[in-house]
N, C-alpha and C positions, 0 to 999 in steps of 0.2 A: 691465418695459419696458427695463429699464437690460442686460438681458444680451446683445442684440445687439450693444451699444456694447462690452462689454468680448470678444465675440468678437472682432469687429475686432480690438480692442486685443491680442489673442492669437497673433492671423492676420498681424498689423503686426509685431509685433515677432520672428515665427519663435517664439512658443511651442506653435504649434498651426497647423493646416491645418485646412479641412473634412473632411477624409479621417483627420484623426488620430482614433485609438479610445482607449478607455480601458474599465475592468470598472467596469460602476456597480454596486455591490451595496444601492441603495435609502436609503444614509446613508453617512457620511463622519466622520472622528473628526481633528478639527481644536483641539491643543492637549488641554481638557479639557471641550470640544462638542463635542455630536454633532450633524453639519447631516443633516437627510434632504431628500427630495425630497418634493415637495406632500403626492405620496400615499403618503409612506414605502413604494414599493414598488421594487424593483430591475428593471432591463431587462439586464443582464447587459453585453457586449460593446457597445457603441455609438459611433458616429462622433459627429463635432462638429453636425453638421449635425443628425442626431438629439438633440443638447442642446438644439440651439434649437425642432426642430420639438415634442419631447416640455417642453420649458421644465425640464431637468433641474437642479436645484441643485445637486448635486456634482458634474454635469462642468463648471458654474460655479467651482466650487472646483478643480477640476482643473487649468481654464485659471491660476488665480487663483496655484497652488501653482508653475506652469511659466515665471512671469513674473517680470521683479523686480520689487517692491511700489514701488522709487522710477519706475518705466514706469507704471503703471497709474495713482499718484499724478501725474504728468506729463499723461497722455494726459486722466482730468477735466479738471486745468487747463486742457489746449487748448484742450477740449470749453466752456471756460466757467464750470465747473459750480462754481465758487468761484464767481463772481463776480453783478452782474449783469449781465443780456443787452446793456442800453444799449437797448433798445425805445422807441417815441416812446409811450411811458405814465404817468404819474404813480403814484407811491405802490410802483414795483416794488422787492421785497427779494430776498436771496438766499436760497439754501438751507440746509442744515446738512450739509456736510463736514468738519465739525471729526475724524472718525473718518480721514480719509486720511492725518492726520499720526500715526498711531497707528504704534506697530514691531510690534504685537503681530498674531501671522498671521490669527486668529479675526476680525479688524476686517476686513482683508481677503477674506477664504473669505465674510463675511458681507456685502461690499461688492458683490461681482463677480455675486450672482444679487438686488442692488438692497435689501440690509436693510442697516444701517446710518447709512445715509443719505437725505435727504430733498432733492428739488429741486422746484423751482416747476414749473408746469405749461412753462411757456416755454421754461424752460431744459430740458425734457428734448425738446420738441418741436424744441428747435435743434439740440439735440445730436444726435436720433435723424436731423434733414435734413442730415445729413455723409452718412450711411448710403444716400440718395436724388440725393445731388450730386457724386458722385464725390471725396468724401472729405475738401469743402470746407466751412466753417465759416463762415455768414454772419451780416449780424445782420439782427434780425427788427425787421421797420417797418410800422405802419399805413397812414402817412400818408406823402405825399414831401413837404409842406408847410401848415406852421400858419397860418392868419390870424387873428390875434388882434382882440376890436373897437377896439381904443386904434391900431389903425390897423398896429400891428407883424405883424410875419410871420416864420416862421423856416422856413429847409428843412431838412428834416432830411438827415443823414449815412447816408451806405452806403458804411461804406468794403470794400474790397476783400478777398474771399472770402479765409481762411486756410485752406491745408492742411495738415489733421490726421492723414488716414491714407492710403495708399498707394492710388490708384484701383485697381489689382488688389486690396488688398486688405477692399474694399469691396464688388465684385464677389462674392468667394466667401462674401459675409454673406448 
C-alpha cells in the first residue's frame, strides 16, 4: 500500500515521471540483497505507471535509488507517519520508522515497496488521502464534539489541510 505514496514522492521531487522506464529484470541487487518482485519474474522494459499497476518492487527500488534518501525521509514525516495522527480516539500509538533514520541503502530499496517499516492502519489511510485531496494532508476525526456526562464537552480540532505534494503531482499517481 505504501508504493503509491512513495511514487508521488518520486514524481514530487523530478526523480521520476509516469512515463519514466526502467529494465526490470525480476530482482535488483541492493548492496548485499537481492530484492525481487512478488513473483520473482521480470517484465523487461516498463514505465512507472506499470510499477504501480503490476506492484513491481524493483521499479520501487528504482524510484528509491533516483531520490535523495534525506527527501523520501522528509516526505514520511510530512505524511505523519512518525507521528501520531492526533485522531479523537483513545489509546492511538505510532508506527515503527525507526529504519528512515538508517544511511544504509537496503533500509531504503526495502522502505519504498512498504518492508521495513510498519504503520497503523490510520496513519496509512491519512497518508494514502493526500493521494485523493489533491496533495493535502488532513487530520482524521470521528467526532466534531465530545459531551461528556460530568457535564463537560470538548470540540474537537481540524486544523487546516497541509500540503505535502504537488497537486499535479498527484494527478499523475
Amino acid at each position: 500500500i505504501i508504493k503509491p505514496l512513495v511514487m508521488a514522492m518520486g514524481i514530487d521531487t523530478g526523480a521520476v515521471t509516469a512515463d519514466t522506464s526502467y529494465f526490470d529484470a525480476g530482482s535488483v541487487r541492493v548492496g548485499d540483497r537481492t530484492i525481487n518482485n512478488f513473483d520473482k519474474k521480470a517484465r523487461g522494459t516498463v514505465t512507472m505507471t506499470e510499477v504501480l499497476k503490476q506492484s513491481l518492487n524493483t521499479g520501487m527500488v528504482y524510484i528509491s535509488q533516483h531520490m535523495k534518501r534525506s527527501d523520501m525521509k522528509s516526505y514520511f514525516t510530512k505524511l505523519g507517519m512518525r507521528e501520531k495522527t492526533g485522531i479523537d480516539m483513545p489509546y492511538e500509538v505510532s508506527g515503527i520508522s525507526t529504519n528512515l533514520d538508517s544511511n544504509r541503502e537496503v533500509e531504503y530499496a526495502n522502505i519504498s515497496f512498504g518492508q521495513g517499516i510498519a504503520f497503523t492502519p490510520i496513519q496509512t489511510v491519512r497518508a494514502l488521502s493526500t493521494l485523493a485531496h489533491g496533495g493535502q494532508l488532513t487530520r482524521p476525526y470521528l467526532v466534531e464534539k465530545i459531551d461528556y456526562k460530568n457535564g463537560f464537552s470538548k470540540k474537537t480540532d481540524h486544523p487546516e489541510p497541509v500540503q505535502v505534494y504537488k497537486p499535479e503531482s498527484v494527478e499523475q499517481v
